[in-house]
Residue frames as a rotation matrix with the C-alpha (Angstrom) as fourth column:
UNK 1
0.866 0.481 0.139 -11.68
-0.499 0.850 0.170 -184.02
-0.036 -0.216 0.976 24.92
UNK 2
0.064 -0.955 0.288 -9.07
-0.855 0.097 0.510 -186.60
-0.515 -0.279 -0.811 25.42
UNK 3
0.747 0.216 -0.629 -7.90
-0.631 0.528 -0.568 -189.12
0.209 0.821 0.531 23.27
UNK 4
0.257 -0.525 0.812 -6.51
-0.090 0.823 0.561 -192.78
-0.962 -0.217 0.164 24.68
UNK 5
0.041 -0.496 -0.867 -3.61
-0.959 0.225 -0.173 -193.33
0.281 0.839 -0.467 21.78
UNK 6
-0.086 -0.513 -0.854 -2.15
0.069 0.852 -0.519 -196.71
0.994 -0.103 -0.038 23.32
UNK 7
0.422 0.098 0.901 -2.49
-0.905 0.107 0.412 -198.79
-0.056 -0.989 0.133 26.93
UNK 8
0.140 -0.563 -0.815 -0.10
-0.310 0.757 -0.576 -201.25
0.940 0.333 -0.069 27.87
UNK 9
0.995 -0.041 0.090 -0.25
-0.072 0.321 0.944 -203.47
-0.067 -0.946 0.316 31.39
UNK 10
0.282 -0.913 0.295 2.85
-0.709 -0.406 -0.577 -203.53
0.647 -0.047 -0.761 33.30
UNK 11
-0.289 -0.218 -0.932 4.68
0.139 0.954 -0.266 -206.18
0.947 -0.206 -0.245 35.02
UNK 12
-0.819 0.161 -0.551 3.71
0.571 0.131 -0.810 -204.81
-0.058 -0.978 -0.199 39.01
UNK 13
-0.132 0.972 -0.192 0.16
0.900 0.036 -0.435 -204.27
-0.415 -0.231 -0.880 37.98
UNK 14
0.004 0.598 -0.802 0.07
-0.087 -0.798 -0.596 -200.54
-0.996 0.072 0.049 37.03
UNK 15
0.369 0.539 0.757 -1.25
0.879 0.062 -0.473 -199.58
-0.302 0.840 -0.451 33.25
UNK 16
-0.708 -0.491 -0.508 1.14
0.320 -0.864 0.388 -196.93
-0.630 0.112 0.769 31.17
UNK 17
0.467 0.734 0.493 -1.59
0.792 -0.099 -0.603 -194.99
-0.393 0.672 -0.627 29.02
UNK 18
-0.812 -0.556 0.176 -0.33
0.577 -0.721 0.383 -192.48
-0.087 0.413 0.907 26.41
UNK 19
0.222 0.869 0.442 -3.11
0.935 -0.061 -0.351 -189.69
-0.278 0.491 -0.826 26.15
UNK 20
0.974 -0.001 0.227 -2.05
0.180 -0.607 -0.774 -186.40
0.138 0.795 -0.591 23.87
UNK 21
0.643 -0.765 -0.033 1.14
0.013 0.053 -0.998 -187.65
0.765 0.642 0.044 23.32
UNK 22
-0.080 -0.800 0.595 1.87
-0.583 -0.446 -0.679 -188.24
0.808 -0.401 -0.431 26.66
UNK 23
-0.302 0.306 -0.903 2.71
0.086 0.952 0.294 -190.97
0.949 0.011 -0.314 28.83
UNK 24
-0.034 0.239 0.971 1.00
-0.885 -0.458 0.082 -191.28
0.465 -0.856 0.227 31.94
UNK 25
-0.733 0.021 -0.680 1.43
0.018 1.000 0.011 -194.43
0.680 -0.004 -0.733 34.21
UNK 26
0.239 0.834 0.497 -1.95
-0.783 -0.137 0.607 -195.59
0.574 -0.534 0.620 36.60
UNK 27
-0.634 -0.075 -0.769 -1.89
0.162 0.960 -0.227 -197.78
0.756 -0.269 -0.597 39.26
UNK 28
-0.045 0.930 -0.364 -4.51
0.495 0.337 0.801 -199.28
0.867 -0.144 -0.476 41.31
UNK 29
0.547 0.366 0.753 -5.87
-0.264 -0.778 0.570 -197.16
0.794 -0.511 -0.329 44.52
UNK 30
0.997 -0.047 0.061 -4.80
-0.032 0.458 0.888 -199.62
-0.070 -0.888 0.455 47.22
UNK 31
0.093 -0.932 0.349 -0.91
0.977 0.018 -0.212 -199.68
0.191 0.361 0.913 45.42
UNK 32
0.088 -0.411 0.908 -1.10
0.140 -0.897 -0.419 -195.59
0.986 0.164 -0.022 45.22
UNK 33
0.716 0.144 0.683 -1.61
-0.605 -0.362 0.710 -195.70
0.349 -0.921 -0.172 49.29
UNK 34
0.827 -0.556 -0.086 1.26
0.562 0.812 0.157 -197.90
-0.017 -0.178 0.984 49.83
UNK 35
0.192 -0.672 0.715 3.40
0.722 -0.397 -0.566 -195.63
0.664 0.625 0.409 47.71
UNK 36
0.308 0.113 0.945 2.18
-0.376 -0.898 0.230 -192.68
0.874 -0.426 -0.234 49.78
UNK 37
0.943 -0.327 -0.061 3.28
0.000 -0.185 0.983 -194.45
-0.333 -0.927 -0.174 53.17
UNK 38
0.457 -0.889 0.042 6.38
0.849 0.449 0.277 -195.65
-0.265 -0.091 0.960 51.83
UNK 39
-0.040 -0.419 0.907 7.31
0.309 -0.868 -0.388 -192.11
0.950 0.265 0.165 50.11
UNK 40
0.672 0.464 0.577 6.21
-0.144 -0.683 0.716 -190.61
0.726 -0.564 -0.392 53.52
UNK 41
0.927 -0.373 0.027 8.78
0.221 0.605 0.765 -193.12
-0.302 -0.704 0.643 55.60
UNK 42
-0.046 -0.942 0.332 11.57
0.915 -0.173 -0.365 -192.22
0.401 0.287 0.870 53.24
UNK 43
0.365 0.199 0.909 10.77
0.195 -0.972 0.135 -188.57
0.910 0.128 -0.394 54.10
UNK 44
0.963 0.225 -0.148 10.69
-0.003 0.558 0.830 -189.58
0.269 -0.799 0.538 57.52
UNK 45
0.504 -0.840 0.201 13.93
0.855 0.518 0.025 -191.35
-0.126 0.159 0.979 57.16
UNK 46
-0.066 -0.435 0.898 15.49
0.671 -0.686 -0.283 -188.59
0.739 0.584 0.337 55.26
UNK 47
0.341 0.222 0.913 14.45
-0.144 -0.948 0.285 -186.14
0.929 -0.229 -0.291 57.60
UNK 48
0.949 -0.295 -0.112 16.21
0.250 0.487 0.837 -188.44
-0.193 -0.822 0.535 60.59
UNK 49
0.460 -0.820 0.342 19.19
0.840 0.526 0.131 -188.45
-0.287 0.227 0.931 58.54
UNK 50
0.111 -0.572 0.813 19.61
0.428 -0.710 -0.559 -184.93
0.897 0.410 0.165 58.05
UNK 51
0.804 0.219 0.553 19.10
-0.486 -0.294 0.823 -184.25
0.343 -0.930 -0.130 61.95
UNK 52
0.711 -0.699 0.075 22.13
0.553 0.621 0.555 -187.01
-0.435 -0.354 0.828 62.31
UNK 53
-0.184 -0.719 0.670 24.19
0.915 -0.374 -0.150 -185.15
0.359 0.585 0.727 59.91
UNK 54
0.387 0.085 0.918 23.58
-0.011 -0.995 0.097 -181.88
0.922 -0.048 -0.384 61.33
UNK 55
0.998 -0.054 -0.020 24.45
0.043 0.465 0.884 -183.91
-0.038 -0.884 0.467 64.71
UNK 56
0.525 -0.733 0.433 27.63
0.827 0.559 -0.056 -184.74
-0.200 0.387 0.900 63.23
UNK 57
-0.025 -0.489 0.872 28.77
0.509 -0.757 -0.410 -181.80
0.861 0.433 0.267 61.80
UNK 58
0.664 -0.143 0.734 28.37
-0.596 -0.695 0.402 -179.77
0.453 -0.704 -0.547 65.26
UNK 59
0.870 -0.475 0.129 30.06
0.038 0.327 0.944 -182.39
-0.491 -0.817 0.303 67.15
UNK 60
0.479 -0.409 0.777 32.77
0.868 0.084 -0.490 -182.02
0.135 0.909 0.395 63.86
UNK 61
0.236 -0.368 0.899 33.08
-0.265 -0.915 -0.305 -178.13
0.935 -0.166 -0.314 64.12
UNK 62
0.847 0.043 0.530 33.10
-0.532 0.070 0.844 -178.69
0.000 -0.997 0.082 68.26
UNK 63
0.546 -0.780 0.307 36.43
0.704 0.625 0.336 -181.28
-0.454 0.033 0.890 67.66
UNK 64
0.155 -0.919 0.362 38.14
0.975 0.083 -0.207 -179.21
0.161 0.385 0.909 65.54
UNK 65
0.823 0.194 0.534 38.02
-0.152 -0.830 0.536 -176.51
0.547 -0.523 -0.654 68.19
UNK 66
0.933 -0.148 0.327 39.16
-0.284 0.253 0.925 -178.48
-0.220 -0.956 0.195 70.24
UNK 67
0.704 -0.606 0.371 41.87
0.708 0.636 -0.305 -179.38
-0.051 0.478 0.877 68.11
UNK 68
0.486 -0.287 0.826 42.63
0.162 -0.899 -0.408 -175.81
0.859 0.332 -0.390 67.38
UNK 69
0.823 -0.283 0.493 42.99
-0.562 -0.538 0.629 -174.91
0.087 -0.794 -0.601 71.16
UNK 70
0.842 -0.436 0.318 45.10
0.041 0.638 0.769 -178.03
-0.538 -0.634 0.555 71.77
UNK 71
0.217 -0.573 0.790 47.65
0.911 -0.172 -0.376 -176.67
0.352 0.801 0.485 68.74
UNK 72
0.589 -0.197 0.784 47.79
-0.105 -0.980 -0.167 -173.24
0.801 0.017 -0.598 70.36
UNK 73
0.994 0.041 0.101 48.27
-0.108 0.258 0.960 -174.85
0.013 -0.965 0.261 73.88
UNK 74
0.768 -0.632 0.098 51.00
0.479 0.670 0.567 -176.84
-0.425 -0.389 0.818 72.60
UNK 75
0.211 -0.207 0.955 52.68
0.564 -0.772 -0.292 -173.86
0.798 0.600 -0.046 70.73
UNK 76
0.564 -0.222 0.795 52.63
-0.483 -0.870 0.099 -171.85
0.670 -0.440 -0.598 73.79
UNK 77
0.810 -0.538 0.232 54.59
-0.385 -0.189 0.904 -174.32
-0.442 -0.821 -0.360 75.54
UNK 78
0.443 -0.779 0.444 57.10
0.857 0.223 -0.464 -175.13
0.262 0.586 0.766 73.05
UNK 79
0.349 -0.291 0.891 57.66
0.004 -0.950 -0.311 -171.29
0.937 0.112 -0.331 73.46
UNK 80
0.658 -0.357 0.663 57.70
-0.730 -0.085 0.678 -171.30
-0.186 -0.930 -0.316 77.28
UNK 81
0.665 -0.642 0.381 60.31
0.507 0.763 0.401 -174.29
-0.548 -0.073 0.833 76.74
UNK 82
0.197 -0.748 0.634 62.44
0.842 -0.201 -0.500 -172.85
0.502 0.632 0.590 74.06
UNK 83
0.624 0.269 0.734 61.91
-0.096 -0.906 0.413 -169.76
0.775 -0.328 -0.539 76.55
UNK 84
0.992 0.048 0.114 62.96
-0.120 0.614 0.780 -171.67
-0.032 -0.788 0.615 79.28
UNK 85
0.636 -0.762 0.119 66.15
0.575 0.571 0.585 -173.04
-0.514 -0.304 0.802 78.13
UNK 86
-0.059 -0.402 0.914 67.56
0.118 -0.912 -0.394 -169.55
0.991 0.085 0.101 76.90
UNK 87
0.468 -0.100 0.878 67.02
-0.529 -0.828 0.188 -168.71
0.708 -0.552 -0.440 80.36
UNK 88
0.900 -0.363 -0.242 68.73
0.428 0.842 0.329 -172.14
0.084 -0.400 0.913 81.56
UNK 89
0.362 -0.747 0.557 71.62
0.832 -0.009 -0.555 -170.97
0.420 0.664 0.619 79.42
UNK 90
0.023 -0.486 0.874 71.59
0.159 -0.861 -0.483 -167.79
0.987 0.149 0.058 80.72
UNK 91
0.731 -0.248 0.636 71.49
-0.658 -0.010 0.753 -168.28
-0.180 -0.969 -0.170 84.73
UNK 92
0.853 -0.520 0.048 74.15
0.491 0.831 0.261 -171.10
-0.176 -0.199 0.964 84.05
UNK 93
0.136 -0.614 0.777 76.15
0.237 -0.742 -0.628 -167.88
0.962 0.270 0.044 82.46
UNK 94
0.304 0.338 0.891 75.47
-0.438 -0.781 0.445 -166.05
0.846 -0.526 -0.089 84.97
UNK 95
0.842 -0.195 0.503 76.52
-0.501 0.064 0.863 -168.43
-0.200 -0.979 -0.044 88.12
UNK 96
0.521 -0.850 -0.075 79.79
0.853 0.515 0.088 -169.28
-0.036 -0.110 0.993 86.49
UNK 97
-0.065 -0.461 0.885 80.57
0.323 -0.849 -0.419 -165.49
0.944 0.259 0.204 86.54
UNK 98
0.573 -0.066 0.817 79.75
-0.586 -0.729 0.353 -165.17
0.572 -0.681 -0.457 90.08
UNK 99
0.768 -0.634 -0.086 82.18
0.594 0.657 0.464 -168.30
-0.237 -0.407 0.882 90.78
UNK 100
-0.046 -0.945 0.324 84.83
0.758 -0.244 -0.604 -166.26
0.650 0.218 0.728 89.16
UNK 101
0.275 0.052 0.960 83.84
-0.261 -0.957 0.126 -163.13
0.925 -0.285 -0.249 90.81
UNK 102
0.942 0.303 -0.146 84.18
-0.071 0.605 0.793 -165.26
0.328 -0.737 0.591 94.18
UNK 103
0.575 -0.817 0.043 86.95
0.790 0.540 -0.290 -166.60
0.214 0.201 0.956 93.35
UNK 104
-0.235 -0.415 0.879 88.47
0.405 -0.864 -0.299 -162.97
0.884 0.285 0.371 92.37
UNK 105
0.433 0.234 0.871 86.48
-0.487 -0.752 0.444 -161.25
0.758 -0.616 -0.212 95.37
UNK 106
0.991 -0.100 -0.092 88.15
0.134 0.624 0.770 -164.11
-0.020 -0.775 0.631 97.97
UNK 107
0.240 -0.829 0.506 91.36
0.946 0.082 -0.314 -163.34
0.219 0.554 0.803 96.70
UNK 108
-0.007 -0.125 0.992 91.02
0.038 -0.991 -0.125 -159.60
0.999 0.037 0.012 97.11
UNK 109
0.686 0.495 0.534 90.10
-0.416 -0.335 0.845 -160.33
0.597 -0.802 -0.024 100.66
UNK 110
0.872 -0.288 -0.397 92.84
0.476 0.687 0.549 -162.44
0.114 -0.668 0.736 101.38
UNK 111
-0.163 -0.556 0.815 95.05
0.836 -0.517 -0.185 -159.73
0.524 0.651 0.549 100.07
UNK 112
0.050 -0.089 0.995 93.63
-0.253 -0.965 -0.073 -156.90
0.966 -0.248 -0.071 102.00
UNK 113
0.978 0.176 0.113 93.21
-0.154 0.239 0.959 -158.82
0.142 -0.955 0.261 105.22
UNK 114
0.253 -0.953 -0.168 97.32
0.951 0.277 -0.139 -159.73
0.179 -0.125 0.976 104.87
UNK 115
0.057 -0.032 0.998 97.52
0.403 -0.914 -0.052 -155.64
0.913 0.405 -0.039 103.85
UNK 116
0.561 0.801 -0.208 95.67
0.089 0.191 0.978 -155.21
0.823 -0.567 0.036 107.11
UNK 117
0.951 -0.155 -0.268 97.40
0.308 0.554 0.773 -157.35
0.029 -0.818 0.575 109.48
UNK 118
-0.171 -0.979 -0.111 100.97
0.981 -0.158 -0.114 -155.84
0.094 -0.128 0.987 108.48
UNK 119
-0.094 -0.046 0.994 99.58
-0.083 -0.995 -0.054 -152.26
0.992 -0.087 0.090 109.06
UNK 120
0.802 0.562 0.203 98.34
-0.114 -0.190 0.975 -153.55
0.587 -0.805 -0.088 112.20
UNK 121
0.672 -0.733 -0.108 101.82
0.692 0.570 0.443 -155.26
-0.263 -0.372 0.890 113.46
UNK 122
-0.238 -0.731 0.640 103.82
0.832 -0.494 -0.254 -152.60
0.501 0.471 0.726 111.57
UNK 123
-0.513 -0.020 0.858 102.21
0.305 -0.939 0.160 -149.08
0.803 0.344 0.488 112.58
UNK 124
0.641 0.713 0.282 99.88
-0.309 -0.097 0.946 -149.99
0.702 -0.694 0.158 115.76
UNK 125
-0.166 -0.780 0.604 102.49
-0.743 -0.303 -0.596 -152.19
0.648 -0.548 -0.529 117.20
UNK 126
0.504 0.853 -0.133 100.09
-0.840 0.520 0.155 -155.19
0.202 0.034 0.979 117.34
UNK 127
-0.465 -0.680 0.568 101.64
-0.630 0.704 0.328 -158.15
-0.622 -0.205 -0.755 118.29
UNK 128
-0.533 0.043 -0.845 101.44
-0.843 0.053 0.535 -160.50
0.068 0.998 0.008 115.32
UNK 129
-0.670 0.358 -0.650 100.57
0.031 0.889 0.458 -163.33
0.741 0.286 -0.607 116.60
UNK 130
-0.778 0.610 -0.152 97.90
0.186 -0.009 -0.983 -162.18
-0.601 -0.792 -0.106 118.43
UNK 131
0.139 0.933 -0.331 95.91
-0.455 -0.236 -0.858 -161.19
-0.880 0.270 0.392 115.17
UNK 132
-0.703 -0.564 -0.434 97.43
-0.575 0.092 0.813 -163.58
-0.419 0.821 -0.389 113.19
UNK 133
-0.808 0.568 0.159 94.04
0.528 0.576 0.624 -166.00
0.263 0.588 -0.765 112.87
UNK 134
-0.306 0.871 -0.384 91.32
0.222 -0.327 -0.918 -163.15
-0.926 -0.366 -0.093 113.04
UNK 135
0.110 0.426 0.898 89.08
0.994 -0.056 -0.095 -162.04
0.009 0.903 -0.430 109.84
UNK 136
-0.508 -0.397 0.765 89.06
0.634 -0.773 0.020 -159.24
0.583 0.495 0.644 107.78
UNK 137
0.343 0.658 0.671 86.06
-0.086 -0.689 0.720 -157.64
0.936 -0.304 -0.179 110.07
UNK 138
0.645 0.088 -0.759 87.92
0.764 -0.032 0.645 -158.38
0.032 -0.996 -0.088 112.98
UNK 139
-0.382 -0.885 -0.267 91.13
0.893 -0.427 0.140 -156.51
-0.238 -0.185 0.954 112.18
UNK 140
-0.261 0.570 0.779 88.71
0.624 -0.516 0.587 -153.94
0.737 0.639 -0.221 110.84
UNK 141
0.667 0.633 0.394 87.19
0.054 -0.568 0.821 -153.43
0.743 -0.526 -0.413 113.93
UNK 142
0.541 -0.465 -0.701 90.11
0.840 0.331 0.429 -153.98
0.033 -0.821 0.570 115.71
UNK 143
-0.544 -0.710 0.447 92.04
0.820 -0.563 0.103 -151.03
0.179 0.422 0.889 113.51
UNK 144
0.224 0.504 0.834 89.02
-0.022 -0.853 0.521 -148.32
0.974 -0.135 -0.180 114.64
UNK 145
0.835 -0.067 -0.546 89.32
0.549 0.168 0.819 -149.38
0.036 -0.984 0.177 118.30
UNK 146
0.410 -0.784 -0.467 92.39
0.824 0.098 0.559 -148.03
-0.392 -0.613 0.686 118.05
UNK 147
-0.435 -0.023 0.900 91.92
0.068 -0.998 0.007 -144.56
0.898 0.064 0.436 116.21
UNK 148
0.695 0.674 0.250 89.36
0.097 -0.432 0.897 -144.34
0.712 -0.599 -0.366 119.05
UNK 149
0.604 -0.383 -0.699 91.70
0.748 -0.029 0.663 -144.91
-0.273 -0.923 0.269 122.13
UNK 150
0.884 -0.393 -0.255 94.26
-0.332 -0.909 0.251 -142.35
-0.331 -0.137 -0.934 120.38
UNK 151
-0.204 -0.785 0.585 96.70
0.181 0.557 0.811 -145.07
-0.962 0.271 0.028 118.75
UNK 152
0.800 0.504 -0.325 96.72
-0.316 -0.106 -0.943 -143.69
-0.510 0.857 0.074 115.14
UNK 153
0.497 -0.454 0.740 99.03
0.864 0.336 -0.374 -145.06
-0.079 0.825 0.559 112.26
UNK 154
0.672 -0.469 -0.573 101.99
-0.534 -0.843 0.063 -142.96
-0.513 0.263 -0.817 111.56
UNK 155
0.989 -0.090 0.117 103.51
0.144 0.423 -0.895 -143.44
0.031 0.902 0.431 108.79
UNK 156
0.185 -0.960 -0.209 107.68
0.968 0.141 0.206 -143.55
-0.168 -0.240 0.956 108.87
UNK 157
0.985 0.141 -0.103 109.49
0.077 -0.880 -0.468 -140.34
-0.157 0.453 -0.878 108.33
UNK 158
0.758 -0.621 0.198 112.60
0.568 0.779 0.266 -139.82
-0.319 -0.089 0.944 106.65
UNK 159
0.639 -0.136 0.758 113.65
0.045 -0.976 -0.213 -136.19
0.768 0.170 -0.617 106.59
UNK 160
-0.519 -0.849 0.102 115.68
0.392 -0.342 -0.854 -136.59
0.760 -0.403 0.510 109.61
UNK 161
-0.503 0.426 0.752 112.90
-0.631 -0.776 0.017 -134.15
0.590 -0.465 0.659 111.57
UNK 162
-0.338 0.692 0.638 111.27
-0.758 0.201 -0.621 -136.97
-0.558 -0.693 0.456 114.03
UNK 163
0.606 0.699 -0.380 109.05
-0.792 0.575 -0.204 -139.62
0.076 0.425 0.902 113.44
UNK 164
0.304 -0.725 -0.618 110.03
-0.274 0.555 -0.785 -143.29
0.912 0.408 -0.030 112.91
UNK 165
0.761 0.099 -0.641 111.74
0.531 0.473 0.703 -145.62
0.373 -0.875 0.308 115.60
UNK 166
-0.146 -0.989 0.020 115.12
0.866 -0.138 -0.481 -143.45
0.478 -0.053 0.877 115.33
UNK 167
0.369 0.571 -0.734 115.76
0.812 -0.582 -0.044 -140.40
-0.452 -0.580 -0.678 117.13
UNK 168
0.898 -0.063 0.436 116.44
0.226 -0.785 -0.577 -136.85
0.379 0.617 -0.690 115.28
UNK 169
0.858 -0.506 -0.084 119.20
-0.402 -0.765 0.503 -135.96
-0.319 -0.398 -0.860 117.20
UNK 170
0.134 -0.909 0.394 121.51
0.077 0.406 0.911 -138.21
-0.988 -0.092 0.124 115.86
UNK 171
0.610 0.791 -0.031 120.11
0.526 -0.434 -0.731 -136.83
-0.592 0.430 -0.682 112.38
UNK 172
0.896 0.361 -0.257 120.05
0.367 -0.930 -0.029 -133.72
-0.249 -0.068 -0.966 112.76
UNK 173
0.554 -0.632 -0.541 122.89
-0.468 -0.774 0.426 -131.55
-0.689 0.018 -0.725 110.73
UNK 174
-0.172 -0.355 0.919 124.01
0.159 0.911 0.381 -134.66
-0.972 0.212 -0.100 108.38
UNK 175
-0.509 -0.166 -0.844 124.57
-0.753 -0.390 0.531 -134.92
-0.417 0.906 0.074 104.95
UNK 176
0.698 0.715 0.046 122.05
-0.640 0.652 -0.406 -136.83
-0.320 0.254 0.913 102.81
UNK 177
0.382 -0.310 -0.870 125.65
-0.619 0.613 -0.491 -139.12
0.686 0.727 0.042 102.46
UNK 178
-0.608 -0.219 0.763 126.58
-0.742 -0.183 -0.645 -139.11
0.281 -0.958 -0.052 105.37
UNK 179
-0.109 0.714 0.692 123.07
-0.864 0.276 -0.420 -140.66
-0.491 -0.644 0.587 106.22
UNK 180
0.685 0.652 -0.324 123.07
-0.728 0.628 -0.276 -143.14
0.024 0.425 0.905 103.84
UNK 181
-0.439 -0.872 -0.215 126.50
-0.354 0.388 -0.851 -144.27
0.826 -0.298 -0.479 104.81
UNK 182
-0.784 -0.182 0.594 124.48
-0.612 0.063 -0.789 -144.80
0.106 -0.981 -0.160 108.14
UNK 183
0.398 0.917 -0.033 121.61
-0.809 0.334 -0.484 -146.63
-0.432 0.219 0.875 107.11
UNK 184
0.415 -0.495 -0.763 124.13
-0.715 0.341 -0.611 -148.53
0.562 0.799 -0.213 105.12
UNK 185
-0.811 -0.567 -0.147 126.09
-0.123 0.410 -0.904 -149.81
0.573 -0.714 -0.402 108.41
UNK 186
-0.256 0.441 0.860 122.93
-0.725 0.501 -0.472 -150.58
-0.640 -0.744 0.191 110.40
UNK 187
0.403 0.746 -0.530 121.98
-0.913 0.367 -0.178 -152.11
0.062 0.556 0.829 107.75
UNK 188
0.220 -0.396 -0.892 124.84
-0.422 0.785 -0.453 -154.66
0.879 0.476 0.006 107.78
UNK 189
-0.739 -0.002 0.674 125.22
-0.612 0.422 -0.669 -154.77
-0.283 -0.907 -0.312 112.05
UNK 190
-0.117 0.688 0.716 121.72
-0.864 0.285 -0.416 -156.53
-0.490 -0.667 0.561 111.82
């Protein structure tokens, strides 16, 4: 059986009763169905508000994807930039060595084309100023033409035995002082 110890009225109507040593609070039928919608609306509520927050948080994780890629992106072109201008650096190397090489390979050509033009005037018999403003590929092709026809390059000869604009017979039988005593006097007739 139960035993009411103590009832005491409360200020919004309900009645705290204490029965074996515990307190229990009552309130009236038409108050407990209030309670129940209004508990039911917070629930409601509550149950809106974790669907927003679950909203949130995906669109949350979904940003700081996006964040993530847009940190790698820009990483990979910092690289392709820092890439980049190492390979600035190194084609700017690179086309001030083939100015020199220019420079050096124009130089070699003006050099063999001079080379050239006194083999051609010296050893063919070319009249100079007839190949005096041609390029190196003309005098080139000008210097085969003329193995072909049968005009080859002979080099001086100075043994006495031929060769050379002089003739052997006046040579021929001389002492190597002798000859240089002659060579000596043309030298100074001219």
């Amino acid at each position: 059986m139960l035993e009411l110890q103590s009832a005491g009225l409360n200020k919004d109507g309900s009645v705290t009763v204490t029965l074996d040593g515990k307190e229990i609070r009552l309130v009236k039928e038409s108050d407990l169905g209030a309670i129940k919608a209004g508990a039911v609306k917070a629930e409601e509520a509550l149950t809106n508000l974790r669907i927003e927050l679950d909203t949130a948080n995906t669109e949350l994780d979904k940003a700081r994807q996006d964040i993530l890629k847009e940190q790698a992106a820009r990483e990979k072109v910092e690289s392709a930039v820092a890439e980049n201008s190492s390979l600035k650096a190194t084609v700017a190397d690179l086309m001030s060595k083939v100015a020199g090489h220019e420079k050096t390979s124009g130089e070699v050509k003006d050099k063999l084309t001079g080379r050239l033009r006194t083999i051609l005037a010296t050893q063919h018999r070319v009249d100079a100023e007839k190949i005096k403003d041609m390029s190196l590929e003309d005098l080139e092709r000008t210097e085969a033409a003329l193995g072909l026809v049968g005009n080859k390059s002979t080099a001086a000869n100075y043994d006495g035995k031929g060769g050379g604009s002089g003739s052997s017979s006046t040579l021929e039988g001389k002492s190597p002082l002798a000859l240089a005593t002659m060579g000596y006097e043309q030298s100074k007739s001219k």
